[in-house]
Backbone as numpy.savetxt, mean C-alpha at the origin, in Angstrom:
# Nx Ny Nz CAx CAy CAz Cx Cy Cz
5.07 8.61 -25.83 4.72 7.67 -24.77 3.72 8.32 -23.82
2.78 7.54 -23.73 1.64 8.28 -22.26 1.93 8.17 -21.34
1.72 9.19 -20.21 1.85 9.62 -18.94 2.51 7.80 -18.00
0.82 7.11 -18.48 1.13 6.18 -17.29 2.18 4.67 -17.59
2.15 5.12 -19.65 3.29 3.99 -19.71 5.26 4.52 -19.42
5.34 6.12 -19.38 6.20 6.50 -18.61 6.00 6.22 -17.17
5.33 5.99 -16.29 5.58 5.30 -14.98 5.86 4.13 -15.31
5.23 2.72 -15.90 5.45 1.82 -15.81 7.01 1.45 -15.85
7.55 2.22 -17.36 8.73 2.49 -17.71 10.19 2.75 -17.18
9.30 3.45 -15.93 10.48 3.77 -15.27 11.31 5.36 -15.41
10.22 6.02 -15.86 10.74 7.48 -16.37 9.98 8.21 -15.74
10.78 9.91 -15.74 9.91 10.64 -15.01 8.41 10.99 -15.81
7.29 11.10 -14.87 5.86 11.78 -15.53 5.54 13.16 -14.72
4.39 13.51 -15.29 4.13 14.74 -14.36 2.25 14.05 -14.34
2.51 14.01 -13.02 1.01 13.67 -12.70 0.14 14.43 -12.44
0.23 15.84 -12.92 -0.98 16.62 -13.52 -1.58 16.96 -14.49
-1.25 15.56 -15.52 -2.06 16.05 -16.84 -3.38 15.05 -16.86
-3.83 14.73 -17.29 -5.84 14.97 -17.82 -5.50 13.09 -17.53
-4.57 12.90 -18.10 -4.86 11.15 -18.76 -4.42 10.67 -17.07
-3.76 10.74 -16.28 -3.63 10.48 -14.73 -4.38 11.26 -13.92
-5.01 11.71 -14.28 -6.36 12.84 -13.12 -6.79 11.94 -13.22
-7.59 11.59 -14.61 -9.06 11.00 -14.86 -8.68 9.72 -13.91
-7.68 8.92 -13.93 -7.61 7.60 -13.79 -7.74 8.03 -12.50
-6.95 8.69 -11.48 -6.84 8.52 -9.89 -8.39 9.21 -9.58
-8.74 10.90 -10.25 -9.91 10.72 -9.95 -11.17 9.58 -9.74
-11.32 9.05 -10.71 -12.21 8.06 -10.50 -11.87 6.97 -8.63
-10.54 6.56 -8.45 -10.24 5.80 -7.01 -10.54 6.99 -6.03
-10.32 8.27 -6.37 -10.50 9.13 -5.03 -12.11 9.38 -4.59
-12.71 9.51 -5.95 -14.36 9.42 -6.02 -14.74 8.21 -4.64
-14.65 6.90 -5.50 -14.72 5.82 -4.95 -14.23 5.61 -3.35
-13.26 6.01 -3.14 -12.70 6.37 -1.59 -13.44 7.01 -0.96
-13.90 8.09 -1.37 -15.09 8.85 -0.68 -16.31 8.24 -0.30
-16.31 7.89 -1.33 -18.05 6.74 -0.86 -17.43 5.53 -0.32
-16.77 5.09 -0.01 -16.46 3.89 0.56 -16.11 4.47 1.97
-16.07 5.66 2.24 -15.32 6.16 3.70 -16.91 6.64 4.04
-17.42 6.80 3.41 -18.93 7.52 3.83 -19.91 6.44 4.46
-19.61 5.42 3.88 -20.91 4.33 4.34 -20.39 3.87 5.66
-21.88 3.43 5.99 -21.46 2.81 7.55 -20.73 1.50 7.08
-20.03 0.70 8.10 -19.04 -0.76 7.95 -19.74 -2.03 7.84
-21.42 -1.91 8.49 -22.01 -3.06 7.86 -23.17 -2.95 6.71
-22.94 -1.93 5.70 -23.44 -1.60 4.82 -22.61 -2.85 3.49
-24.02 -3.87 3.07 -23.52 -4.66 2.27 -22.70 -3.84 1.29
-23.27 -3.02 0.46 -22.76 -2.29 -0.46 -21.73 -1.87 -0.35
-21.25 -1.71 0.71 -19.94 -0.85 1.06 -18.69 -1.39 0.39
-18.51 -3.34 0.91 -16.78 -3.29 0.41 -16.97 -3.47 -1.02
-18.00 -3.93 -2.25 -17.80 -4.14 -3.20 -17.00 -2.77 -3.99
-17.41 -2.24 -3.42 -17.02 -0.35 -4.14 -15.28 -0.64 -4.22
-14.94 -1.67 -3.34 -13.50 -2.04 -3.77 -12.75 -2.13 -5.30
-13.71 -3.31 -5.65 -13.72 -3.72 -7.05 -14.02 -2.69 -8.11
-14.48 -1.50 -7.82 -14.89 -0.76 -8.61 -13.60 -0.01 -9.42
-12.66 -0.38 -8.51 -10.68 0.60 -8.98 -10.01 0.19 -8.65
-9.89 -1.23 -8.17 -8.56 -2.28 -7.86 -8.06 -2.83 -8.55
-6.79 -2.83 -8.92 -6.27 -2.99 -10.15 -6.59 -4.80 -10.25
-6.66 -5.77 -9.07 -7.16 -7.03 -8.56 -7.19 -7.54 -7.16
-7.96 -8.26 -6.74 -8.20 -8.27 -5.17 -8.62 -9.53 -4.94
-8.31 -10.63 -4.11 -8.91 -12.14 -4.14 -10.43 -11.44 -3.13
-11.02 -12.66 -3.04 -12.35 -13.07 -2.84 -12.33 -12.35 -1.17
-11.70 -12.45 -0.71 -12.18 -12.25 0.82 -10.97 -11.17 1.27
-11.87 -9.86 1.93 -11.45 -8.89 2.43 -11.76 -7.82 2.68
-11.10 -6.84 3.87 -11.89 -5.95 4.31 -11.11 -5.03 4.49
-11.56 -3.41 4.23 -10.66 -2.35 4.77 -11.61 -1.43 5.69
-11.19 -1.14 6.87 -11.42 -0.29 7.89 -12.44 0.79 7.61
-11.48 1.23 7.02 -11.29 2.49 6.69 -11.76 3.65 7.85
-11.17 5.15 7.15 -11.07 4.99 5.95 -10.26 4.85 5.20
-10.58 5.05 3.65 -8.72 4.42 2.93 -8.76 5.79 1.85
-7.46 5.65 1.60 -7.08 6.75 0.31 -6.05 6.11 -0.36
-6.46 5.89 -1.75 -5.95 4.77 -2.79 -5.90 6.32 -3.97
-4.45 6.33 -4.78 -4.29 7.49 -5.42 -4.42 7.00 -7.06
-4.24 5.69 -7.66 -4.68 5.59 -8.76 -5.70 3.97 -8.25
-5.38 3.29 -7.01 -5.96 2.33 -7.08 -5.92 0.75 -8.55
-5.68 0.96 -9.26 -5.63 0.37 -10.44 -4.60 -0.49 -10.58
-3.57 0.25 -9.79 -2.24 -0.04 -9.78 -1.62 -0.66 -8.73
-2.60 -1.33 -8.53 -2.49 -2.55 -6.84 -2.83 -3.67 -6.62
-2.34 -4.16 -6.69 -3.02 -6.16 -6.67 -2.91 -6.61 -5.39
-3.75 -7.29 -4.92 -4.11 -8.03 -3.70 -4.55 -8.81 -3.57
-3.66 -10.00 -3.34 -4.29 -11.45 -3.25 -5.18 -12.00 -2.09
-5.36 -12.87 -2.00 -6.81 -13.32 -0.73 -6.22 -13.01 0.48
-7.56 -12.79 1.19 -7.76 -13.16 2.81 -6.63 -11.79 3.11
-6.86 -10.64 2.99 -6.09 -9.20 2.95 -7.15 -8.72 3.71
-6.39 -7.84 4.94 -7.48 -7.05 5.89 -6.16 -5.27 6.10
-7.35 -4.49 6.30 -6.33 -3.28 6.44 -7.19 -2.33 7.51
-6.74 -1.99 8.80 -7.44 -1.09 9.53 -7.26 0.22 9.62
-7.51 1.18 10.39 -7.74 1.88 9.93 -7.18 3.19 9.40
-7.06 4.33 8.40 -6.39 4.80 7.90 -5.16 4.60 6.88
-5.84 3.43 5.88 -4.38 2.89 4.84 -4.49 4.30 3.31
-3.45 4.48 3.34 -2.97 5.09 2.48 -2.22 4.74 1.31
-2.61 4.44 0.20 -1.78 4.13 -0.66 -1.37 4.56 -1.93
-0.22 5.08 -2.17 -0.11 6.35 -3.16 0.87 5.05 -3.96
0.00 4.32 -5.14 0.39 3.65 -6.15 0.43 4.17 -7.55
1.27 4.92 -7.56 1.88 5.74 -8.68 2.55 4.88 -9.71
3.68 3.97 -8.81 3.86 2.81 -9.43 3.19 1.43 -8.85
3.08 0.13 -9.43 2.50 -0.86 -9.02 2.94 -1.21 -8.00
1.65 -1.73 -6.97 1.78 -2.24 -6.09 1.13 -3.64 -5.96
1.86 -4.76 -5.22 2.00 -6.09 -5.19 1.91 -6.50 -3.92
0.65 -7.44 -3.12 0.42 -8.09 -1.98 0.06 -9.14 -2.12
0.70 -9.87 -1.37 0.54 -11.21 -1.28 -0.64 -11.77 -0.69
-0.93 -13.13 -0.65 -2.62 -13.46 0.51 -1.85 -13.78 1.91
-3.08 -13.82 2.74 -3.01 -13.11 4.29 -1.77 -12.51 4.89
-2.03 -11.32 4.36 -1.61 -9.88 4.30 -2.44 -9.19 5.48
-2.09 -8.52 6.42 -2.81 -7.81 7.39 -1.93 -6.27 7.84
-2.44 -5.18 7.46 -2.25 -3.97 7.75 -2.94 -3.76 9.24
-1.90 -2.77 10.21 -2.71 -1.89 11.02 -2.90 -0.56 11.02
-3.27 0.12 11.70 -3.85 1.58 11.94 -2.76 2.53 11.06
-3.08 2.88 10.25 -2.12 4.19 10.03 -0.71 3.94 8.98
-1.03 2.85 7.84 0.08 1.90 7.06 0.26 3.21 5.82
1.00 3.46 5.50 1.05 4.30 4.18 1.80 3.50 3.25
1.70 3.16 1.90 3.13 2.80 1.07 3.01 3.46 0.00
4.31 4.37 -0.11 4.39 5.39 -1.25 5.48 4.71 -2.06
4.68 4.29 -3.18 4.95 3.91 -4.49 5.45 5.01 -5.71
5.83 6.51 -4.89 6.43 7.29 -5.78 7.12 8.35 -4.92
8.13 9.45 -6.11 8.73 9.99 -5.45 9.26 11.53 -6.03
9.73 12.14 -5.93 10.08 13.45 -6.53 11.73 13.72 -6.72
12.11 13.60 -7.73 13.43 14.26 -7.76 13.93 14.98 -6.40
15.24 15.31 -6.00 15.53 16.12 -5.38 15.75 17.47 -5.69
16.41 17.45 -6.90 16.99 19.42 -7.31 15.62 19.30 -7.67
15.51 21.03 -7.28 14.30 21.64 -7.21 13.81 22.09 -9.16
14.78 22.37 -9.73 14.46 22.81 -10.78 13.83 21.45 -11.65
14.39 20.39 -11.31 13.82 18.84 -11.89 12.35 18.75 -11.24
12.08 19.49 -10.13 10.72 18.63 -9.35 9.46 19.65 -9.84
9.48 20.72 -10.41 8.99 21.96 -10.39 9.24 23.29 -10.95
8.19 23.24 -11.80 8.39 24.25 -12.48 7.08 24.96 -13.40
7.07 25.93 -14.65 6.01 26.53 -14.95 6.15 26.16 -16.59
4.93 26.09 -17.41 5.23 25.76 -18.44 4.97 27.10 -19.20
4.49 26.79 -20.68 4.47 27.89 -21.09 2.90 28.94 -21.02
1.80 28.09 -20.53 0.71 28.69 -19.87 0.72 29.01 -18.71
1.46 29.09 -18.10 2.12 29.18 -16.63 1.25 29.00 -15.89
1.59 27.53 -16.14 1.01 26.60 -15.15 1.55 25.43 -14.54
1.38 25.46 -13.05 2.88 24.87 -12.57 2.84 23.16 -12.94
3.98 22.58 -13.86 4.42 21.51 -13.59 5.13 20.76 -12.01
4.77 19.68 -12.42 5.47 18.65 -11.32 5.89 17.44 -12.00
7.15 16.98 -11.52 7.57 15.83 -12.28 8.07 14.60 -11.02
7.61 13.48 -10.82 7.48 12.42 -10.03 8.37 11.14 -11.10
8.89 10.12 -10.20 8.91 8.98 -10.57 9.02 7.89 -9.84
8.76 6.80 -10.10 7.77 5.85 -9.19 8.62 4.47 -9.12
8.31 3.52 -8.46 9.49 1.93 -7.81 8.46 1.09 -7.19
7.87 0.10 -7.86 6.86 -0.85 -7.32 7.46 -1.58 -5.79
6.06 -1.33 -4.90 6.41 -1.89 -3.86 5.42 -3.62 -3.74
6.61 -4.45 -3.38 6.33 -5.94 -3.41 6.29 -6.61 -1.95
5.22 -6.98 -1.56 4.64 -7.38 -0.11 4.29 -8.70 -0.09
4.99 -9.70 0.24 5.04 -11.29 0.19 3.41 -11.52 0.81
3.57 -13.20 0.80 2.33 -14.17 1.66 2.44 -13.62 3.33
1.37 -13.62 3.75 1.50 -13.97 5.61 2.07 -12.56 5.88
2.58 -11.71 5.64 3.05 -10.27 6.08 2.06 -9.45 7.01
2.71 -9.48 8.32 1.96 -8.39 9.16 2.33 -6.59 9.04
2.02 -6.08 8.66 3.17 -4.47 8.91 1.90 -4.02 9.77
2.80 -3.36 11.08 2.29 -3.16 12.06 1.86 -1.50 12.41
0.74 -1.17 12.76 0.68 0.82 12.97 1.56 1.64 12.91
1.21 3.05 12.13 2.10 3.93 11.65 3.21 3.51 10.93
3.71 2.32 9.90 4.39 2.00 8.94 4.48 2.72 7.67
5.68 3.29 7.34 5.34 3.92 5.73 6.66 2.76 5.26
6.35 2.36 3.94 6.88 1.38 3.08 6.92 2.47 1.82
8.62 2.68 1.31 9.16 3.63 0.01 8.93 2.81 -0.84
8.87 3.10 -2.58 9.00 2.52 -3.24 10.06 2.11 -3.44
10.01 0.82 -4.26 11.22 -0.22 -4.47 11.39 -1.39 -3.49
10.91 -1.15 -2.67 11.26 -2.57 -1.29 10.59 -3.28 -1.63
11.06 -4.46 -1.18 10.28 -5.92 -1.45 10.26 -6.57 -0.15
9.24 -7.01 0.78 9.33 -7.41 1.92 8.98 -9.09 1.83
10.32 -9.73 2.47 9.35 -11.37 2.10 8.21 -11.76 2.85
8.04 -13.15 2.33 6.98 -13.70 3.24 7.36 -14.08 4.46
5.97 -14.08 5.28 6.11 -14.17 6.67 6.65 -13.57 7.63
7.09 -12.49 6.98 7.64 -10.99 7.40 6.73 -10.57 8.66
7.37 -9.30 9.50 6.40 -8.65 10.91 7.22 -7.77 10.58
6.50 -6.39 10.23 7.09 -4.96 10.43 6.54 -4.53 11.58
7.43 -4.00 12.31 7.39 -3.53 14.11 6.73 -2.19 13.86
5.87 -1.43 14.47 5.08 -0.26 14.38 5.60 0.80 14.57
5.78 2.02 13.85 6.32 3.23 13.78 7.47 2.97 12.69
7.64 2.05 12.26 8.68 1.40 10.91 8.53 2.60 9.95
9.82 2.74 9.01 10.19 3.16 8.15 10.80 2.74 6.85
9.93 1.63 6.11 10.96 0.78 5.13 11.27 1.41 3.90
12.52 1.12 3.92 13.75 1.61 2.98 14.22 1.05 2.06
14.48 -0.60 2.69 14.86 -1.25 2.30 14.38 -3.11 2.12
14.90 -3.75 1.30 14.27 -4.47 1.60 14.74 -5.63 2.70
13.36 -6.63 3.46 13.14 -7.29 4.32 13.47 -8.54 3.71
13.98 -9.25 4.01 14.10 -10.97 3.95 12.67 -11.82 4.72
12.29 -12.81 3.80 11.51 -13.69 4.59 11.51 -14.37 5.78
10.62 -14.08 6.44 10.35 -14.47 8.13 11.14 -13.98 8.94
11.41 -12.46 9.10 12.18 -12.04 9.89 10.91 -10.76 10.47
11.44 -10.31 11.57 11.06 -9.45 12.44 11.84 -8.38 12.02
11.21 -7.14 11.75 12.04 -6.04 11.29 11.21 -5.03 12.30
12.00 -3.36 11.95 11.43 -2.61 13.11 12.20 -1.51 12.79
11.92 -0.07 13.31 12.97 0.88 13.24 12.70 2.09 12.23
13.51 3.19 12.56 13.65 3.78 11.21 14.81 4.25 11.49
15.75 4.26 9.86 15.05 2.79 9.14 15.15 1.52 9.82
13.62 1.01 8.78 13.66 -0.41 9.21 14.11 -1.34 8.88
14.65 -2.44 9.88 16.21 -3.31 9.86 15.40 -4.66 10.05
15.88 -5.66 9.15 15.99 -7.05 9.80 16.25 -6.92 11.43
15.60 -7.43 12.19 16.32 -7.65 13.70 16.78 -9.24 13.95
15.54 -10.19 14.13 15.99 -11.75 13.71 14.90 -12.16 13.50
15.06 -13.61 13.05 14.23 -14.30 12.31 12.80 -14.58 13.48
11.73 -14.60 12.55 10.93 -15.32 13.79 10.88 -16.87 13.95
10.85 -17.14 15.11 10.79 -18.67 15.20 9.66 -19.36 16.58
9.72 -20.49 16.15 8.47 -20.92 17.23 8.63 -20.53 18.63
9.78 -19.98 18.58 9.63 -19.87 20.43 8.86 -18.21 20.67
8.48 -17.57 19.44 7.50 -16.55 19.65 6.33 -16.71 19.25
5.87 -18.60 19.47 4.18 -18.81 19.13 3.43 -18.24 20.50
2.19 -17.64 20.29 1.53 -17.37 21.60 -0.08 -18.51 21.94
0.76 -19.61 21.18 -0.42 -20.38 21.36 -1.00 -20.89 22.58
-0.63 -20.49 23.63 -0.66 -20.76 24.61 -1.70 -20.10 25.48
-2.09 -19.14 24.75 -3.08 -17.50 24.76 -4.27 -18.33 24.61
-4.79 -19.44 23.64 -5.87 -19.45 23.03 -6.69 -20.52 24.29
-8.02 -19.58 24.48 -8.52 -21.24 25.06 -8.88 -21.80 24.68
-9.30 -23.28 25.27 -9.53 -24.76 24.87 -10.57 -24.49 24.06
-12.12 -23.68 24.08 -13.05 -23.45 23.28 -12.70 -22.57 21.96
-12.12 -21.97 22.05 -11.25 -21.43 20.86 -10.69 -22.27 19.95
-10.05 -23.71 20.11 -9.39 -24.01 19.40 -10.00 -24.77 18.03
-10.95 -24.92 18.10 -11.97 -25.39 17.32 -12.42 -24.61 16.19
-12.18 -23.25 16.41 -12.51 -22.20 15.40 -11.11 -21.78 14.09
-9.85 -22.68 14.43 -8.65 -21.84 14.17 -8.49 -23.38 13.37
């Protein structure tokens, strides 16, 4: 079995052999030049498409970003991410449309054994192994996750979800609730009496 159909699988891999370099190399390449260009450089967001595993029509990342196989991430429309997203998709990752990240979002889509002799070790060229295994993270429609958020693999956050900033998800979120914390907890549902429509002025409303 190859490296990356043992992730899919659900088994441990060691993500230092040749057939998972090449693949994440190529998104880290791409990250680089996408962190290098200025933000109204046309050229800039297509470099998206160049290692997204799929991405709808309209969207923008900050950056900068660090995507570790990139390939392994789907993102549906109208997705915005500011600045500093991190995403270590070891295993697949799943976003829903209007999806909005802030400053500083990480979601680690993998993980390392705990006993040390399972996580690390030397082979017979003595050369150090590492052995990882990975839990797709699933991110509904309408989801805000708010600055400094890290999201573990395996959680599934529903739609219409608000992760509160400095969050730690663990676990998973139910749809349309306000969560927050580490770890981060359901707190309660959101409901209209936290619309701030009241914010917008009259010339504004025409645009929305």
């Amino acid at each position: 079995m190859k490296e990356e159909e043992k992730i899919f699988a659900g088994y441990m891999f060691d993500p230092r052999k040749k057939e998972l370099k090449d693949i994440k190399h190529k998104a880290h390449q791409a990250c680089q030049r996408y962190n290098a260009m200025d933000e109204y450089d046309p050229d800039r967001l297509p470099i998206i498409r160049e290692f997204i595993g799929s991405i709808g029509s309209t969207y923008y990342f900050q950056g900068p970003i660090q995507f570790n196989y990139g390939s392994h991430t789907f993102i549906g429309e109208n997705f915005f991410a500011n600045f500093n997203l991190t995403v270590m998709d070891d295993a697949r990752i799943y976003i829903g449309d209007n999806v909005c990240f802030g400053p500083n979002v990480s979601l680690m889509a993998t993980n390392h054994p705990l006993i040390a002799g399972e996580r690390m070790g030397i082979d017979e060229q003595g050369n150090t192994t590492m052995a990882e295994y990975a839990e797709e993270i699933h991110i509904g429609d309408n989801v805000w996750i708010a600055c400094n958020t890290v999201v573990i693999g395996g959680v599934h956050i529903g739609k219409d979800a608000v992760i509160g900033a400095g969050s730690v998800v663990t676990k998973d979120i139910p749809d349309g609730y306000l969560a927050y914390g580490n770890p981060c907890r359901p707190i309660r549902p959101i409901t209209e009496k936290d619309s701030k429509a009241h914010l917008i002025l009259p010339e504004d409303q025409k645009s929305r």
